[in-house]
C-alpha positions in Angstrom: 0.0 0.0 0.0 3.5 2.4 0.5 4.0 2.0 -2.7 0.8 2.9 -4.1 0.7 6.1 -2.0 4.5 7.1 -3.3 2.9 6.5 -6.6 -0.1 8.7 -5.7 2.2 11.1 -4.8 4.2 11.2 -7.9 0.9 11.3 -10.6 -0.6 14.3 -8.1 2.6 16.7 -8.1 1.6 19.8 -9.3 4.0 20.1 -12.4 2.8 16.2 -13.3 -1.1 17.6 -13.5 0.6 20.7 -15.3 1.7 19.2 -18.3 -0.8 15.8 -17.6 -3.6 19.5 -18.5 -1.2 20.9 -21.5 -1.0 16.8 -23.3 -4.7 16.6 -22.8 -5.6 19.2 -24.9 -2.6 19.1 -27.5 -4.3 15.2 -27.7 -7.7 16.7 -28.4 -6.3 19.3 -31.1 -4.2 16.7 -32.8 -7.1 14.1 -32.8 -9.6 16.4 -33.5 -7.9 17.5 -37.0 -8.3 14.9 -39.8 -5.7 12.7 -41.0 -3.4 13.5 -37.7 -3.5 10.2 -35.4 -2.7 9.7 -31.7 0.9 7.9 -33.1 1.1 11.2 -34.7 0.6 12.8 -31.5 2.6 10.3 -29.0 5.7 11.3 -32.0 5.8 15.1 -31.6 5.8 14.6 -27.4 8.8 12.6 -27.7 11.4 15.2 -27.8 9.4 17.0 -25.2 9.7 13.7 -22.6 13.7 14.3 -22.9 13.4 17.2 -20.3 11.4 15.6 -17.9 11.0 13.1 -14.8 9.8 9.2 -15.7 6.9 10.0 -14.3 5.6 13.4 -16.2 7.2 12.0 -19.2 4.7 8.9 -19.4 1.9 10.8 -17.8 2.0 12.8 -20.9 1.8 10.3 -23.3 -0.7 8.2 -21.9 -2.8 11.6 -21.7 -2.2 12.7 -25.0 -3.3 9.3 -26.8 -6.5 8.8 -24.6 -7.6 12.5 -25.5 -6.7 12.1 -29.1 -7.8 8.5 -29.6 -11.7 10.4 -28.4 -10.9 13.6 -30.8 -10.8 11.9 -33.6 -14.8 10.8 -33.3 -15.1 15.1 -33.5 -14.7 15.8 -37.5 -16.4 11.7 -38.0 -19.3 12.7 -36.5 -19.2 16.3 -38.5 -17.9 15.9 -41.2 -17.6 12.0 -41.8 -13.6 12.2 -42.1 -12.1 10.1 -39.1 -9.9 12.1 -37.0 -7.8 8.8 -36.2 -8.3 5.5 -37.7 -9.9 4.1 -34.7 -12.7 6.5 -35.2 -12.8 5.0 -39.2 -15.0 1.9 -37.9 -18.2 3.8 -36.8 -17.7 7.3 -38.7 -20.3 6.7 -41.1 -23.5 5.8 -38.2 -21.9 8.8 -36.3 -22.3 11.3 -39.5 -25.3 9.4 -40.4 -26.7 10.2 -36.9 -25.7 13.8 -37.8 -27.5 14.1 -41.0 -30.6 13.2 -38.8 -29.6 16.3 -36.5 -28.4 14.4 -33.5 -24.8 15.6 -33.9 -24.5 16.4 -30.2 -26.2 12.7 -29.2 -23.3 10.7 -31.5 -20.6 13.0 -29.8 -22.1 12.2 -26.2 -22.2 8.6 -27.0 -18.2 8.7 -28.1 -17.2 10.5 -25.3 -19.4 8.9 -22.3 -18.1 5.6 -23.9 -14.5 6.3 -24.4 -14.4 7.3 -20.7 -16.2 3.9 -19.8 -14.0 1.8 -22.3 -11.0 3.5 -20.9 -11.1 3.3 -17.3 -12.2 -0.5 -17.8 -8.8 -0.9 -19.4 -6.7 0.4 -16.6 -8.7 -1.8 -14.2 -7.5 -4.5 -16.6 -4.2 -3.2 -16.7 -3.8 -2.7 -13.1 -5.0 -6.1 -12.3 -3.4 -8.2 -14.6 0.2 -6.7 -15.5 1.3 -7.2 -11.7 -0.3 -11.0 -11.8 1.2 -11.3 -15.4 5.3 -10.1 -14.0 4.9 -12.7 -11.5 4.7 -15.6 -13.8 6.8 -13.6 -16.5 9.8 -13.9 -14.2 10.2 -17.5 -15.0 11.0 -16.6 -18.4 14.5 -17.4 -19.9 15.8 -16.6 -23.1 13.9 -19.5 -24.9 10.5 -17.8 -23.9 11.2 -14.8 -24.7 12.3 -15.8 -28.1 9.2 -17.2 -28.6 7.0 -14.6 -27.3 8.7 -11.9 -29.1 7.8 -14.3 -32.8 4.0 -14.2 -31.5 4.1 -10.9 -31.0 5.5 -10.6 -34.4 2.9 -13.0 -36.0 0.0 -12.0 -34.6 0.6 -8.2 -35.8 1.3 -9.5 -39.7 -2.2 -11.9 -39.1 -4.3 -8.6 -37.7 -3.0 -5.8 -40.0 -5.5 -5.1 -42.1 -4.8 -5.4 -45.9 -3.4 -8.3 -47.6 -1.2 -10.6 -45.0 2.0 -11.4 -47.6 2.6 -7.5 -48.0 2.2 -7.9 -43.9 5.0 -9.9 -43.8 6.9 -8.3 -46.4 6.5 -5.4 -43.9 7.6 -7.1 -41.0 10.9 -8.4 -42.7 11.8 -4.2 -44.0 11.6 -3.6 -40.2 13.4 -6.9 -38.9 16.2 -6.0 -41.8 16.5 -1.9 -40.5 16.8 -3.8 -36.9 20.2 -5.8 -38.3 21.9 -2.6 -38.9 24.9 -1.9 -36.8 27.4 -3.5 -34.7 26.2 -7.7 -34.4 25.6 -8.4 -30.4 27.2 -11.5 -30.5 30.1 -11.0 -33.0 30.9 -7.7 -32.7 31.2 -7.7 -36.7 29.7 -4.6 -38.7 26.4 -4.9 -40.9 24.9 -3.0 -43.6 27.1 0.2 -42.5 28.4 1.0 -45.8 31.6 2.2 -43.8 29.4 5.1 -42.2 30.6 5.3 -38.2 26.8 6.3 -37.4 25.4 3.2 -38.8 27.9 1.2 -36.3 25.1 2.0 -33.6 22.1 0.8 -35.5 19.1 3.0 -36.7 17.6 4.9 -33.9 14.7 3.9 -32.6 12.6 7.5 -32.1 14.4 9.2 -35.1 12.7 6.2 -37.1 9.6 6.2 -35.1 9.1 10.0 -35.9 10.1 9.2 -39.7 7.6 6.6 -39.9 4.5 8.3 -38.8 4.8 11.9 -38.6 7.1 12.6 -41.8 5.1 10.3 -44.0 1.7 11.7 -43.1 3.3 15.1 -43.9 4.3 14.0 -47.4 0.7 12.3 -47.8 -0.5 16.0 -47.2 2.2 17.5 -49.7 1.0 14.7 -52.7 -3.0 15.1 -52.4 -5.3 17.2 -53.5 -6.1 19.8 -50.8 -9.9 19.9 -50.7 -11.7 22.5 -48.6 -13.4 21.2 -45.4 -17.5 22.4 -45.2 -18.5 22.0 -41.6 -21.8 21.1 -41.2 -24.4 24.0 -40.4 -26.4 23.0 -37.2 -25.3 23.9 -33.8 -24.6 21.4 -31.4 -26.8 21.7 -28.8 -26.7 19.4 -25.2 -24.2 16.8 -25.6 -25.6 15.0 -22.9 -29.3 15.2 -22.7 -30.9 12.2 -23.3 -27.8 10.1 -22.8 -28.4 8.3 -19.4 -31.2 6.4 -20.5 -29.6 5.2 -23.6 -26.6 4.3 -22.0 -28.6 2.0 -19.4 -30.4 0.3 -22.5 -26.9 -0.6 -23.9 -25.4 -1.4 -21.0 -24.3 -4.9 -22.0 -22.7 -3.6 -25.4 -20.9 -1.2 -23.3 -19.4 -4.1 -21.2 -18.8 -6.2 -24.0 -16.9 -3.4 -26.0 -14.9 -2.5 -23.3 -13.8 -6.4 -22.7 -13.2 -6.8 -26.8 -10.8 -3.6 -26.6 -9.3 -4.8 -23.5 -8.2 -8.3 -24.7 -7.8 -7.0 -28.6 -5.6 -4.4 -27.0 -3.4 -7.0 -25.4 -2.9 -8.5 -28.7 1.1 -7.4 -30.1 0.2 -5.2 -32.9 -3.4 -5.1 -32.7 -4.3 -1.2 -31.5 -7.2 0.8 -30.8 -8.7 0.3 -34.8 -8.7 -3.2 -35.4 -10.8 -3.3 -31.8 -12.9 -0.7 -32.4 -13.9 -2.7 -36.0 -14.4 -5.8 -34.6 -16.3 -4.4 -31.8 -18.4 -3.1 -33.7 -18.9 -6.3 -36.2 -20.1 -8.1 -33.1 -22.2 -5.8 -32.0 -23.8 -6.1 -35.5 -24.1 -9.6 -35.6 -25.6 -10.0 -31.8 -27.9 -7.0 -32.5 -31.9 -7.4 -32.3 -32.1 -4.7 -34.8 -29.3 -5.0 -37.6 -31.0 -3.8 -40.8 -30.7 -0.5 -38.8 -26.6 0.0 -38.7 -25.6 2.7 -41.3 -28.8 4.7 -40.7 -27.4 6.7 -37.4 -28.2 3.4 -35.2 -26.4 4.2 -31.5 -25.8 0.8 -30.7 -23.0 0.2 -32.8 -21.4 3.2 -31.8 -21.5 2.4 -28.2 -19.9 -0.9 -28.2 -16.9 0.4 -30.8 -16.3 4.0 -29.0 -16.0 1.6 -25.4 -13.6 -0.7 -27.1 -11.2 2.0 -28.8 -10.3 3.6 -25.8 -10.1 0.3 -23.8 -7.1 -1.1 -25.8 -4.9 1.9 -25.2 -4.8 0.7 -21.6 -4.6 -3.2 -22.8 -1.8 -2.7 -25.1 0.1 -1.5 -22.4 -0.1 -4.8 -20.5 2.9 -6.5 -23.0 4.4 -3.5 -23.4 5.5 -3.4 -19.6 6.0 -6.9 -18.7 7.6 -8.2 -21.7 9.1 -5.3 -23.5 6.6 -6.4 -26.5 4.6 -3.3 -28.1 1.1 -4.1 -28.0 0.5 -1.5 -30.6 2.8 1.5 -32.7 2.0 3.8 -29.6 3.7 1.9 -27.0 6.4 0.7 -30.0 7.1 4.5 -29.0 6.7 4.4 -25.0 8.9 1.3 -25.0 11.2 3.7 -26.5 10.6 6.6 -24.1 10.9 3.7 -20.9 14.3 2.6 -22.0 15.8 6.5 -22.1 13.7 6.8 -19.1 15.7 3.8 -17.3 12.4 1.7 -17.0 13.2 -1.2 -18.9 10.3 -3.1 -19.4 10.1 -6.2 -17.9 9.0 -8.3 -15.1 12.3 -6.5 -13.0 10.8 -3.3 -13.5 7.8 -4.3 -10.6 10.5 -5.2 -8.4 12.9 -2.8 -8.8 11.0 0.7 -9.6 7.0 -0.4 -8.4 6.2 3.2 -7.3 6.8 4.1 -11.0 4.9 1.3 -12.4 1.8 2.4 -10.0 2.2 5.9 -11.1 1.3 4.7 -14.8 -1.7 2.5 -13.6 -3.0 6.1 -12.1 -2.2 8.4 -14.7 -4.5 5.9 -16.8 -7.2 6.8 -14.6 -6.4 10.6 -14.5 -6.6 10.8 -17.8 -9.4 8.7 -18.9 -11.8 10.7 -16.0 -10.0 14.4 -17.1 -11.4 13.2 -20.7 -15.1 13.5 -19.6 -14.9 17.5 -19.2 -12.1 18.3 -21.6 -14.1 16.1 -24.6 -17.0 18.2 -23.9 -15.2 21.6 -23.8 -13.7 20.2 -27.4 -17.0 19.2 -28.6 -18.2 22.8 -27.7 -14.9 24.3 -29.7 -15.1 21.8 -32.4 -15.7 23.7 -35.2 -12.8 26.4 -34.8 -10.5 23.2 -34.1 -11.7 22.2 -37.6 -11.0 25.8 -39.4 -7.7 25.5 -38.8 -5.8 25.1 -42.2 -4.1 22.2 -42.5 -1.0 24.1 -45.0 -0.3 25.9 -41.6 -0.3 22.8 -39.2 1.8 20.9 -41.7 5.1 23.2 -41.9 4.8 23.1 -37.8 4.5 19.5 -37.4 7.9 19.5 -40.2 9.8 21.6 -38.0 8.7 19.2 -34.5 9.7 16.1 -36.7 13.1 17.7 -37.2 13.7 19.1 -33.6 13.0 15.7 -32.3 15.1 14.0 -34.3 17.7 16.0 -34.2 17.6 16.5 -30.4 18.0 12.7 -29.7 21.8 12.8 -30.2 22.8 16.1 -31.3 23.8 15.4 -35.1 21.9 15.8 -38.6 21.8 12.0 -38.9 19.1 11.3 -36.2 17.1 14.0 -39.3 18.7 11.6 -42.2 17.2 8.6 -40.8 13.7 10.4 -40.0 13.7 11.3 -43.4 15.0 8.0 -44.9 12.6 6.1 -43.2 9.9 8.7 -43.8 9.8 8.4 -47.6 10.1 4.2 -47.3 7.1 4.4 -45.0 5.0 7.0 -47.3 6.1 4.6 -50.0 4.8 1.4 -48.3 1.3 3.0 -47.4 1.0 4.4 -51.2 1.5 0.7 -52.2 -0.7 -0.8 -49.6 1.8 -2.1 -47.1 1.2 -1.7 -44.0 3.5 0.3 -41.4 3.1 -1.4 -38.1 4.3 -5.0 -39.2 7.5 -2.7 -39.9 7.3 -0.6 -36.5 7.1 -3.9 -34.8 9.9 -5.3 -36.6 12.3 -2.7 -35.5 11.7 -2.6 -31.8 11.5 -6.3 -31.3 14.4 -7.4 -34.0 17.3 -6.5 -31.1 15.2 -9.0 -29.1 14.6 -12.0 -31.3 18.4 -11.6 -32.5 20.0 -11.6 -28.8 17.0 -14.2 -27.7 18.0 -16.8 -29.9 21.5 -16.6 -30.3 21.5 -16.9 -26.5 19.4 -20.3 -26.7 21.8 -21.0 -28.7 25.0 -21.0 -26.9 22.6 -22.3 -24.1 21.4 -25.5 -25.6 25.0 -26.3 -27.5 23.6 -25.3 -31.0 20.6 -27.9 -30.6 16.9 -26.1 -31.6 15.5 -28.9 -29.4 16.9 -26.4 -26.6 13.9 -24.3 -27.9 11.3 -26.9 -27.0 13.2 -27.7 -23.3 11.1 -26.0 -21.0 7.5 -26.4 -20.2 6.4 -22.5 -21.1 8.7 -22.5 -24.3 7.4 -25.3 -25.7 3.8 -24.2 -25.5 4.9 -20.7 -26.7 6.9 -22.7 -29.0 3.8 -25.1 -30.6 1.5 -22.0 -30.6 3.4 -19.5 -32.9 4.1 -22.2 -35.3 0.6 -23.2 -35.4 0.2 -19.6 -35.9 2.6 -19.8 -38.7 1.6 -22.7 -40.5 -2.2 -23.1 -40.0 -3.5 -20.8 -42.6 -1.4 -21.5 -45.4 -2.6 -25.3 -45.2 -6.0 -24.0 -44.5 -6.0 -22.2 -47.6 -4.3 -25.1 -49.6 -7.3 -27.4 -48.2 -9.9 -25.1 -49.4 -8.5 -25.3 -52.9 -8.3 -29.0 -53.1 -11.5 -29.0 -51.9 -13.1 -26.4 -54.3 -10.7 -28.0 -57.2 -13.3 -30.0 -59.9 -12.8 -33.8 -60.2 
């Protein structure tokens, strides 16, 4: 209980609520504006984190992304552009709602939900990351090999789009993870004779690239269409709402479960929960000939499950050092500079820190109830702010963060590198995460295995040794090989005789 009161302590210093005030409603402009996502957002922070305390610096973050995660159901609702891509699965009920004139009931729904769906994932994350670092300490290298290839998997089986360009995306990031100094050997790769390159591509210069730079460029290539706001006044974003909330009150449980667990999931996120959320919820429905018309149900169960997995994808994140999406690819990031490496250690060494995060959760998810409605109210002079002047500014952030990570023009050279390669990848349909995910857990698969390795003599039945690896083991090559032969089943099978 000490420790929980240090913690207390910590999240409830004055400077902590300062700039815990100042993230909340930079995550509600950035949200709120279409096409700029809470990765986005969690990417121009990072440079700011540099100056301050573990605590303030992850406070921020975990504000910023909750308020920008609800934002981004502002300009669906209006204007039927998704702020973020979680808000992409239910922006056409919430516009469709709009059309009807119930702007102001689709926005209460969002952000009554999101509140719900988010403090139901820090309970999760609260309960089980301390339960899940007690067994996690009985992991050796074998285990952790393994878990970091699920992790790996299940992101290239969840990314939306075709799964072979998933995996061709996950092998560009576990390839940019190779360059540098080899752990073991000590021998150069892929340097090209440059001294920078000795010390591998750096992780936030490439995470700024990735996101931030390419969504820039995305801006600079498309045609530049003028937003029309939508004429009606939004009138009381909460009348009515109670009532409707108690009838759903089951999709609001099971949304906030779905993004809780899907949020778990390595390289899952807040979207792919908030879409299959809101699939279920159409298939369970009494009334499903009504989705697409401005039917609320659907839009309870996704907007509870989209701010829910923020919270769940934390869970890997801090006991295993696994991303559970590209926003804690970035935290994981931020924790190592930080000096909380995540891991089961981390309870046991720093716990007061770890307890600080389970509360900032809370903070922020209960501070979102009165700052969404005070950006629902300002939402459409949030909305005419030109995007040609946001874009140069978020260019010059990109640049100052990369640059301020080690003091030379190459941290900018590899933001910008990787920038165009992830631009590229999008324009072509490949997906960025698989990639993301590749970099931060490449390091681990690498030193993992070669570890076994020396460990077992060279044998991969060392792999397979120990109770938990094996299972690990059997599961992600299941994972592996189970869909391929599905799929060469279903041919035979369809095949004429």
């Amino acid at each position: 209980m000490e420790t929980v009161f240090k913690a207390l302590a910590l999240v409830t210093d004055p400077y902590t609520l300062g700039v815990m005030l100042a993230a909340a409603m930079f995550g509600l402009f950035v949200g709120a504006i279409p096409g700029l996502t809470a990765t986005m957002a969690t990417a121009l922070l990072i440079p700011f984190t540099f100056f301050m305390e573990p605590v303030p610096a992850i406070a921020v973050i975990v504000t910023a992304v909750a308020t920008a995660i609800f934002a981004g159901d502002i300009p669906g609702a209006l204007l039927r552009i998704p702020g973020t891509p979680a808000s992409a699965a239910y922006c056409d009920e919430s516009f469709a709602m709009t059309q009807k004139g119930l702007a102001e009931r689709a926005l209460g729904i969002a952000l009554v939900t999101s509140v719900i769906g988010g403090l139901t994932g820090s309970i999760v994350l609260s309960l089980s990351a301390p339960a899940l670092a007690e067994f996690a300490i009985q992991f050796s290298s074998f285990e952790y090999f393994w878990l970091a290839c699920l992790g790996l998997s299940c992101a290239v089986i969840i990314s939306t789009g075709s799964t072979l360009k998933g995996v061709v995306s996950l092998l560009i990031g576990l390839f940019i993870a190779t360059i540098g100094i080899d752990g073991t050997a000590g021998h150069p790769r892929y340097t090209f004779g440059s001294v920078e390159l000795m010390g591998g591509v750096s992780f936030i210069p490439a995470m700024i690239g990735m996101f931030a730079i390419s969504e820039v460029l995305r801006y600079v290539a498309s045609s530049h269409r003028t937003i029309q706001l939508p004429q009606q006044p939004i009138g009381s974003v909460f009348g009515g709402l109670g009532s409707l909330l108690l009838k759903y009150k089951v999709n609001i449980l099971r949304g906030s479960s779905i993004g809780a667990v899907v949020g778990i999931l390595p390289g899952a996120g807040a979207d792919i929960a908030a879409w299959i959320s809101y699939a279920i919820s159409k298939k369970r429905s009494k009334e499903p000939e009504k989705f697409g018309t401005g039917h609320p149900e659907g839009l309870v169960d996704a907007g509870a499950a989209n701010n829910a997995s923020l919270a769940g994808a934390w869970v890997p994140a801090i006991v295993f050092g696994i991303p559970g999406d590209s926003i804690t690819a970035i935290v994981i990031g931020v924790l190592y500079m930080k000096g909380m490496n995540p891991g089961p250690m981390v309870f046991i060494e720093k716990p007061e820190l770890i307890y600080a995060v389970f509360i900032a959760f809370f903070i922020a998810n209960l501070a979102l109830l009165p700052l969404g409605f005070a950006a629902i109210r300002l939402s459409r002079q949030i909305l005419r702010i030109p995007r040609h002047v946001l874009m140069p500014i978020i260019l010059m952030f990109c640049i100052v963060g990369a640059f301020a990570i080690n003091n030379t023009v190459f941290g900018v050279t590899v933001m910008l590198v990787l920038g165009v390669i992830a631009y590229l990848m999008e324009e072509n349909g490949f997906p960025v995460a698989p990639a993301i995910l590749g970099i931060v857990l490449g390091g681990m698969i690498e030193d993992n295995f070669m570890a076994s390795m020396i460990k077992a003599d060279g044998s991969l039945f060392g792999f397979f040794s120990r109770p938990i690896a094996a299972t690990l083991g059997i599961v992600t090559i299941l994972l592996w090989f189970t869909p391929p032969l599905v799929g060469v089943l279903r041919r035979l099978r369809t095949k004429p005789a």
